[in-house]
N, C-alpha and C positions, 0 to 999 in steps of 0.2 A: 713260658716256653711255647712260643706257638709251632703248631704244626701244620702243614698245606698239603694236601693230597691230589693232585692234577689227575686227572684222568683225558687223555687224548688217544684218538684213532695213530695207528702205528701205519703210517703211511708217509715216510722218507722226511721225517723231519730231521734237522740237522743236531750235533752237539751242540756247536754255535747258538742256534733258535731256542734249544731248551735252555743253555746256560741263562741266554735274552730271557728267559721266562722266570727262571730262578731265581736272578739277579733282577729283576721287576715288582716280584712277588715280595721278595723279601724290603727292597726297598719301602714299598708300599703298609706295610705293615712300622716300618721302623717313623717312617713319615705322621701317617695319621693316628695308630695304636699306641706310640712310643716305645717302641718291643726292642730289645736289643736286639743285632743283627748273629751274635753271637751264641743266643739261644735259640734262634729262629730256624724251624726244619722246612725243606719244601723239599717232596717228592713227585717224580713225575711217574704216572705209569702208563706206557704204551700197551694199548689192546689192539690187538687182531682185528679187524673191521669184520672176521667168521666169526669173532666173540663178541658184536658190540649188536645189540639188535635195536630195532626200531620200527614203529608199524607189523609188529609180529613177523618181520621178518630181518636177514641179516644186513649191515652197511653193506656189504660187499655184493648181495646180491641187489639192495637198491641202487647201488652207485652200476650195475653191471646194465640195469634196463633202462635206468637213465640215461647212458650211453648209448644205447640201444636205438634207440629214441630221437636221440640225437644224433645219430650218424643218418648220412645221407641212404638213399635207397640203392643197394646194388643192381639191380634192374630197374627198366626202363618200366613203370607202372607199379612195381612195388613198393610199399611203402612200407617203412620202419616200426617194426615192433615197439608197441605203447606199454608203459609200466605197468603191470599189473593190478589190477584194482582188488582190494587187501578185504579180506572179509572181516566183519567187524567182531573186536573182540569181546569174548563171552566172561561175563560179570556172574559169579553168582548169584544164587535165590534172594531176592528182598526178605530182611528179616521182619516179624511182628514184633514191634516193641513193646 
């Protein structure tokens, strides 16, 4: 009885696209695992792009200076705010083995 956990950004995807992903997933397993299609679970779960983090900080605010960035300069010699450069994250103490 397999089970499939999707995890994707919740950013306007369609029924249609998830059914497409459901119906893919499932095939896929029935193809190369020989899984019945009848015990076969797939779930999708949409996250928030404020709950999805990456580089210590949120999708929504990298995809926001990415944009940023990429939009032209509203003034004539101004230029477009650069992504932020992300300080690096902090690892705990090496242990003595």
């Amino acid at each position: 009885m397999p089970y499939v956990n999707v995890r994707i950004a919740a950013d306007g995807n369609t029924a249609a696209q998830k059914l497409r992903v459901i119906e893919r997933i499932t095939q896929v397993l029935v193809e190369e695992l020989g899984k019945d299609p009848a015990g076969t679970f797939v779930v999708i779960d949409e996250v928030s792009t404020d709950n999805w983090g990456h580089y210590g900080t949120s999708v929504t605010k990298l995809r926001a200076a990415a944009a940023a960035a990429k939009a032209p300069a509203k003034k004539a010699g101004k230029l477009p705010a650069a992504v932020p450069e992300k300080a690096p994250i902090k690892r705990g103490a090496a242990r003595a083995g």
